[in-house]
DRENDORO-692523 format. One record per atom (N, C-alpha, C): x negated, y, z negated. Coordinates in steps of 0.02 Angstrom, whole numbers, plus 32768, in hexadecimal, padded with zeros to 4 digits. Last residue first. Example, Ala and Ser with C-alpha at 12.3 -4.5 7.8 and 13.67 -1.06 7.14 Angstrom:
% DRENDORO-692523
7D7E7F907E9E 7D547FCB7E9B 7D7B80027E76 7D6C7EE47E7A 7D997F1F7E7A 7D6C7F5B7E7A 
This chain:
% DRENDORO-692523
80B57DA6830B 80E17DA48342 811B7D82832F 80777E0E82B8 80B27E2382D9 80CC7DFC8314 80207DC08277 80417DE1824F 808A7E038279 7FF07D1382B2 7FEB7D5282A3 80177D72829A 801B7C838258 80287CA082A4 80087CF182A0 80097C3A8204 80037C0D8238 7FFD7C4C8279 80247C638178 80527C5481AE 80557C2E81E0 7FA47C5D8135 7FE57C32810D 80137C248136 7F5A7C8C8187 7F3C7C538177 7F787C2C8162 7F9B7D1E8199 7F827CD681EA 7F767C9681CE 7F857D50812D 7FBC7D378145 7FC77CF9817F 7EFD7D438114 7F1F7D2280E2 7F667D1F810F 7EDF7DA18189 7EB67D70816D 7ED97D2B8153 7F0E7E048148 7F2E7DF4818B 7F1B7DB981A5 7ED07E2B80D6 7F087E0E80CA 7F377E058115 7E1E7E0F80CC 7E527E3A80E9 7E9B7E2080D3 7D7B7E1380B0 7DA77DED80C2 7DE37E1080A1 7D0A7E9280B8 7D3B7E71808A 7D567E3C80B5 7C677EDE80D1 7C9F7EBD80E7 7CB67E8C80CD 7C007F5F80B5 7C277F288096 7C657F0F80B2 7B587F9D80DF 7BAF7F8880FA 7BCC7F4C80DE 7AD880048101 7AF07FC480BA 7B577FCD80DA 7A3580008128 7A79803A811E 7AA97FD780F6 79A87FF88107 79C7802E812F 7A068051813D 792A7FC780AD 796E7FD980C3 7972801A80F0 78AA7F6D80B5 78B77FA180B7 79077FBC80E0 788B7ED78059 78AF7F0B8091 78AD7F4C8085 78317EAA7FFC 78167ECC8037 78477EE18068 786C7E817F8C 78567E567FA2 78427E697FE2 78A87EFC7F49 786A7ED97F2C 78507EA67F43 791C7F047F94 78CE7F2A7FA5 78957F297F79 79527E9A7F74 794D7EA97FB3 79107EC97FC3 79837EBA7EFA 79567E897F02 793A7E8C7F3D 79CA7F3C7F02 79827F327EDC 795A7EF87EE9 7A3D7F0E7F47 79FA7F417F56 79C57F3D7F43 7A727E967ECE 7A547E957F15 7A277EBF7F31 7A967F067E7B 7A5A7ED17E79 7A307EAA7EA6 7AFB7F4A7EB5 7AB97F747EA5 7A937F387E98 7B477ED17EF2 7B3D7F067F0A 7AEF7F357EF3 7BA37E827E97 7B537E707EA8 7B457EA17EC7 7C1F7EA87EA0 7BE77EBF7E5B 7BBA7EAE7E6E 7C357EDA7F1C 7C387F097EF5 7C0D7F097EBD 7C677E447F4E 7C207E717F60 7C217EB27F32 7C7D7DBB7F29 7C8A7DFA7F0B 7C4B7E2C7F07 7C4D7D447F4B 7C9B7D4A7F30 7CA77D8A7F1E 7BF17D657FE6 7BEC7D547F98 7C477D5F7F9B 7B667D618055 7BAB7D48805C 7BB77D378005 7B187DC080B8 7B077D8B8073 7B577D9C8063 7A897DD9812C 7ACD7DCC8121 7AE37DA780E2 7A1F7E578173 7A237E0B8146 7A6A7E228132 79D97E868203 7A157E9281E4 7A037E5181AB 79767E90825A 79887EC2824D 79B17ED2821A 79957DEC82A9 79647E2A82CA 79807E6582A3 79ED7D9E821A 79C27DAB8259 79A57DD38275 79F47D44818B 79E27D75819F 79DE7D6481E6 7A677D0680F0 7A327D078150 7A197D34814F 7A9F7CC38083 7A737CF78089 7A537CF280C1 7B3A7C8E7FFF 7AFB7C7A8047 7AF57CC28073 7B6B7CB57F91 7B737C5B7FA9 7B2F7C4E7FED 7B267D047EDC 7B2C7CFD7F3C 7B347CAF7F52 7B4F7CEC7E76 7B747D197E8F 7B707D1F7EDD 7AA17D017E4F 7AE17CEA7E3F 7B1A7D127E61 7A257D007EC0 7A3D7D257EAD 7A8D7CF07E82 79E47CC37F37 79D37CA17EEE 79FF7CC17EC9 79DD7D057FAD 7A0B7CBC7FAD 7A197CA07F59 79917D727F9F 79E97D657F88 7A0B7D317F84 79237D307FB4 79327D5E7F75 796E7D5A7F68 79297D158023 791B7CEF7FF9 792B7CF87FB7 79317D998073 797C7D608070 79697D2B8035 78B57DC68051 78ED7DE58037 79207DBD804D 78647D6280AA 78657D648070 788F7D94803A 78A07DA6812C 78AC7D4B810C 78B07D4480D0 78807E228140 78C97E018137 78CF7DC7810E 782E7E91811E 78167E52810D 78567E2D80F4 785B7F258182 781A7F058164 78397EAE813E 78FB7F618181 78C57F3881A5 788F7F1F8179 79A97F548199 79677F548171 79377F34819D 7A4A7F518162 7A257F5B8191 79D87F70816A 7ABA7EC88117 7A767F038102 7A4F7F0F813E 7B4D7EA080EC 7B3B7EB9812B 7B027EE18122 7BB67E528095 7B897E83808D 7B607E7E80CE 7C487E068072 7C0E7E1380B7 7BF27E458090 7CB97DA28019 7C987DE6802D 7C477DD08051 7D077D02806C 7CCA7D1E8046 7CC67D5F8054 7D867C91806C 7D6E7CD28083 7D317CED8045 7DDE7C458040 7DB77C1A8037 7D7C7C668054 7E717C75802D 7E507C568079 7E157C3D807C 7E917C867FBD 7EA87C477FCF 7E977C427FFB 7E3A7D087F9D 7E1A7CCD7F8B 7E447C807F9B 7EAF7D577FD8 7E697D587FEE 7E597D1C7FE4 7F047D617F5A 7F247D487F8A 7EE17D257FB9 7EAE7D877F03 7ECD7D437EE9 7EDD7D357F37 7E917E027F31 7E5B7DEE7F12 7E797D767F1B 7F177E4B7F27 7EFA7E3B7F82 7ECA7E027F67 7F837DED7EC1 7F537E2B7ECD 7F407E0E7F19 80007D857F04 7FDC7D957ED5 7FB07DD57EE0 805F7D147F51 80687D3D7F32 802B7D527F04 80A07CC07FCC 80787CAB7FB0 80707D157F93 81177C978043 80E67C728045 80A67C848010 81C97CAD800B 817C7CC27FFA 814D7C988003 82317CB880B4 81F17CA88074 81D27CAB805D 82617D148123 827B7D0180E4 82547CDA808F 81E77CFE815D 822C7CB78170 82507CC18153 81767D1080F5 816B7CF98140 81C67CD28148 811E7D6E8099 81617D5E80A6 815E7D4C80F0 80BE7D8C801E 80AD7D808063 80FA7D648069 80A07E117F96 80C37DCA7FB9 80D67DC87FF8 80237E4E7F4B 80407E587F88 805D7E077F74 7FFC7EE17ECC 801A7EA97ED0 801F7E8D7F14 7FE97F5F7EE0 7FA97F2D7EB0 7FC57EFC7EC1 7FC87FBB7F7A 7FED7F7D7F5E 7FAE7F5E7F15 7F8880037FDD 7FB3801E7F96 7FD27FF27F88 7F2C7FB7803A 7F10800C801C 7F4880187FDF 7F667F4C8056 7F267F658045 7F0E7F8D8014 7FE37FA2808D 7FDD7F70804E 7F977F6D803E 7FAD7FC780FC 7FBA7FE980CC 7FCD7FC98091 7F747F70812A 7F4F7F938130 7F687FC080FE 7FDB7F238176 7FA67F0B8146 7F8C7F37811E 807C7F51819D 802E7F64819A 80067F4D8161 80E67F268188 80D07F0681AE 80A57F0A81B2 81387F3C80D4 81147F678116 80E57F308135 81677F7C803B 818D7F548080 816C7F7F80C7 81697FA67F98 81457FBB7FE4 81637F7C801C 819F7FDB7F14 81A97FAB7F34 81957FB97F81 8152802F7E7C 816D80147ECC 81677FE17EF0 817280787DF5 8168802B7E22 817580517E59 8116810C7DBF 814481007DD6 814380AB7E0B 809281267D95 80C881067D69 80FE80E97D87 803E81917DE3 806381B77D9A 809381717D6B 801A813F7E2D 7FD681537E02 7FFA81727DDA 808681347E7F 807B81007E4F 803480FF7E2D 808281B17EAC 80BD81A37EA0 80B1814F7E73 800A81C17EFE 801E81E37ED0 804F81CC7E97 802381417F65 7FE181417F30 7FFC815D7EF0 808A818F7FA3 808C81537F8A 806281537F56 804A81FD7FD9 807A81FB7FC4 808F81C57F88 7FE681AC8029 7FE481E88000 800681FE7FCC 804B8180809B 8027816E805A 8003817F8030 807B81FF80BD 80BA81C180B6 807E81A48073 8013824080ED 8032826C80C8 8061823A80B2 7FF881E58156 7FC281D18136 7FDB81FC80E9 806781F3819B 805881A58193 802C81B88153 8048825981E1 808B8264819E 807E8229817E 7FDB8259822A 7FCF828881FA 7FFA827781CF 80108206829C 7FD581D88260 7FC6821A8228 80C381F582A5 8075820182B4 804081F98287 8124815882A1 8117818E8273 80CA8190828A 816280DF82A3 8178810282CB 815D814382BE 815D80A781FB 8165808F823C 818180DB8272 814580CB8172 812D80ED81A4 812A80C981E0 81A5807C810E 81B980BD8115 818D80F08158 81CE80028104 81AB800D8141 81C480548143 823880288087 824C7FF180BC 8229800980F4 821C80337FDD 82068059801B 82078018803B 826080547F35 824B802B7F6E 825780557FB0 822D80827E9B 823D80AD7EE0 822D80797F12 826A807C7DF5 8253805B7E41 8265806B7E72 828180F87DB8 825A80D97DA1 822C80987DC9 82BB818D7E04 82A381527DFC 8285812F7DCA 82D682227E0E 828C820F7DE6 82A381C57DD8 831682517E72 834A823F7E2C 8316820C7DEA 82E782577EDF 82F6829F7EC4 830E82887E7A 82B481EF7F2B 8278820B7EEC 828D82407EC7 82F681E17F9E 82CD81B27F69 82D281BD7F30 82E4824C7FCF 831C82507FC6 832B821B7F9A 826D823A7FFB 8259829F7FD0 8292826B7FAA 826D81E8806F 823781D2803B 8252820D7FF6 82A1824C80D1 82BB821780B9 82AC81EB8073 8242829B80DA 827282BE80D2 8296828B80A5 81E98245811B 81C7826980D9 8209827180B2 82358239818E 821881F48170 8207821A8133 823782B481D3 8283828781B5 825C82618178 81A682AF81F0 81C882E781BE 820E82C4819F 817C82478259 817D824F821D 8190827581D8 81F3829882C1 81F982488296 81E082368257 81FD833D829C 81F2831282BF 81E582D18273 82AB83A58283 825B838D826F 8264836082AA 831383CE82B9 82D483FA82EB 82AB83D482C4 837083928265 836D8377829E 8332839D82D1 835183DA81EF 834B83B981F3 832F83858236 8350848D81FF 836F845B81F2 835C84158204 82E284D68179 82E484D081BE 832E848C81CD 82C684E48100 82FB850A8118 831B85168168 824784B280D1 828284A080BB 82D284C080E8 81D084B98129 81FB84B2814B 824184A68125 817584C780B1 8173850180D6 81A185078114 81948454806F 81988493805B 81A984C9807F 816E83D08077 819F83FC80C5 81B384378090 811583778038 8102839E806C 811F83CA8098 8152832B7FF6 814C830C800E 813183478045 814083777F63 8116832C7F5F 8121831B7FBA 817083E67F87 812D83F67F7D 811583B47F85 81FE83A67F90 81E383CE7FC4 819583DD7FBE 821A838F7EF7 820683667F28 81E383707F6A 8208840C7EAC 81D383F57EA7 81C083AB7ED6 829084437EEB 8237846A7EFD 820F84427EDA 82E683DC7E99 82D183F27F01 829484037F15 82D983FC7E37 82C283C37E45 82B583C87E93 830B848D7E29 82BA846F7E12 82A484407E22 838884737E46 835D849A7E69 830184907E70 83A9841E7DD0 83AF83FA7E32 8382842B7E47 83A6847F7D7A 8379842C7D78 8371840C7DC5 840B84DD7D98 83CC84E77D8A 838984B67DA4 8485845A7DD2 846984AF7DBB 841284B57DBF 846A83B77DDF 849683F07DE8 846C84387DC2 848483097DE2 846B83277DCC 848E83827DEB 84CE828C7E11 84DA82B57DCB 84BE82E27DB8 84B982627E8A 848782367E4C 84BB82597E14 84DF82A37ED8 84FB82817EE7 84E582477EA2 84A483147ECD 84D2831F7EAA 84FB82D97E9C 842383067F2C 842682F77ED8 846483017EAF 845D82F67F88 845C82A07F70 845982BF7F2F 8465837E7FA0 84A183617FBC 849E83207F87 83EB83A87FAB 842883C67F66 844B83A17F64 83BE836E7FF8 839A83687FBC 83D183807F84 83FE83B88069 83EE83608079 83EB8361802B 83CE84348066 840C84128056 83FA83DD8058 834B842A807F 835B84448030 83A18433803B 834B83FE80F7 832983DB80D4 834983EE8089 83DC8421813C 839A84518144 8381840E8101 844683D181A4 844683F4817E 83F884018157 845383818227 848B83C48224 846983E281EA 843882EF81FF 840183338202 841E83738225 842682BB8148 844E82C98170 8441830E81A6 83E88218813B 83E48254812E 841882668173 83AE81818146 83E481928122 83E481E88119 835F812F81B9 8350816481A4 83A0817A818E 8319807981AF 833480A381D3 835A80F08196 82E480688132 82C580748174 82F28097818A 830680BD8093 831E808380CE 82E6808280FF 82EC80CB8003 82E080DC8039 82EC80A98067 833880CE7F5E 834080A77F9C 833A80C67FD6 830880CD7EB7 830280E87EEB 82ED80C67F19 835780A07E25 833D80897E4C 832D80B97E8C 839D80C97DB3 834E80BE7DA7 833080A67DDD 842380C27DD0 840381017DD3 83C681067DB6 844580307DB8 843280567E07 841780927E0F 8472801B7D39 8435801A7D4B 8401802A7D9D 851780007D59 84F780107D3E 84A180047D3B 85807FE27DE8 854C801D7DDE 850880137DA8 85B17F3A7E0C 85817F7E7DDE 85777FA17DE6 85927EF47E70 85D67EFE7E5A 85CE7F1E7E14 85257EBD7E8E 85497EDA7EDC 857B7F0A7EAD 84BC7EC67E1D 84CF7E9B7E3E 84FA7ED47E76 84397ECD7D9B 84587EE57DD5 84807EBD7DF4 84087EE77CED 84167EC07D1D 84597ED27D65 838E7F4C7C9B 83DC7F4E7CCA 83E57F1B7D01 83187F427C95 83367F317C5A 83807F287C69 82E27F887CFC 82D37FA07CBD 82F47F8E7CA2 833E7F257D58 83137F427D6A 830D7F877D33 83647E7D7D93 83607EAB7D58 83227EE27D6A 83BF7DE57DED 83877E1A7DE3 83817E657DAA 83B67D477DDB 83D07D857DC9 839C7DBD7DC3 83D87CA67E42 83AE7CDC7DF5 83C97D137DF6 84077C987ED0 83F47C7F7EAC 83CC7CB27E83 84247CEE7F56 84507CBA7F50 843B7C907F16 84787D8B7EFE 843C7D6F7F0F 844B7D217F25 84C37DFA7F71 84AD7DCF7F48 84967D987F53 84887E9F7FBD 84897E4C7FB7 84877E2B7F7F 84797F0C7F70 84A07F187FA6 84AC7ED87FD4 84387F317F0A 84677F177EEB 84B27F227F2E 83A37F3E7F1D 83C57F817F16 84157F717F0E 837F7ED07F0C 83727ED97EE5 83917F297ECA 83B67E977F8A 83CE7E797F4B 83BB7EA47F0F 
């Protein structure tokens, strides 16, 4: 709907101020549409592929040239621009595909599970990628079965189960509807009890164990209690030993709102 290839069955969608629909062009050339499945053409060498759409934008001479070599550097096939296409491998299409996005500098670049099927080096060059690409400004729209990567590059996430939005916000907002606590995890020895005592008192902490080696302290936000915690810890006779923060997750949050885990 938003790439103006469904309409909508209710509201309207707008994208920098340009309202979209099936039966428009106008405002489509602020948008960049990666598919899953793979829109390139592979008879022909990556740097064609790139000349080919960008002409297909309006662009041309000099400017197309420049824009090519500076996509090829963002997505890594520099050194294969001239190879044809169909000799890359899966994840290379997938980059290739992502380059063809991004040649007409976007303003919203949506990505449809752009690293399904993809080895764990291009996967990790895919988000990488990503990060870059919205640390300069650029929206995106991310679509992906992997927790994990939303996680890692989403400020925003909406949980979609059925067609539905079962529930929309930062990981932080989403997190806190499961009722889920950050973990701090303190390996340590000398004088446990009375260092759990210490933390139990702490603001910011809900509840403080300990057992053979380890004290456990369960808060809304381990990050900022973090250095205060230490300190109290070993002003109350632990002696630390190593320190592990465990979050509550957004696979977490999906099981809880769905009912079902994430892929079945």
């Amino acid at each position: 709907m938003i790439a103006g290839l469904l309409e909508p069955d209710g509201g309207e969608v707008h994208v920098d101020g340009t309202r979209i629909t099936t039966r428009t062009t106008a405002g489509k050339g602020n948008i960049g549409l990666v598919p899953q499945e793979l829109a390139i053409y592979p008879d022909l060498t990556a740097t064609e592929n790139l000349r080919f759409f960008g002409k297909l934008y309006g662009e041309g001479g000099s400017e197309l040239e420049k824009r090519v070599d500076e996509v090829l550097g963002v997505i890594g096939l520099t050194d294969r621009r001239d190879d044809l296409v169909k000799e890359y491998s899966g994840g290379m299409k997938r980059r290739l595909n992502i380059g063809i996005g991004l040649l007409h500098r976007p303003r919203l670049l949506i990505l449809d599970e752009p690293t399904v099927g993809v080895d764990p080096q291009s996967r990790n060059a895919i988000l990488e990628s990503v990060e870059s690409l919205s640390a300069e400004g650029m929206a995106v729209l991310y679509t992906t079965h992997y927790m994990e990567e939303a996680e890692r590059l989403c400020d925003r996430v909406a949980i979609i189960d059925e067609g539905t939005i079962k529930a929309e916000g930062t990981r932080r907002e989403l997190v806190s509807m499961v009722g889920e606590k950050d973990r701090v995890c303190v390996t340590a020895g000398g004088d446990l009890a009375a260092a759990t005592e210490a933390a139990s008192f702490m603001e910011g902490v809900a509840e403080a164990f300990h057992t053979d080696g380890r004290i456990d302290v369960l808060t809304e936000d381990a990050s900022a209690i973090l250095p205060e915690l230490l300190a109290r810890l070993g002003s109350a006779g632990a002696a630390i030993q190593g320190v592990e923060m465990v979050e509550p997750n957004l696979e977490a949050v999906f099981l809880h709102l769905t009912g079902k885990a994430l892929r079945d």
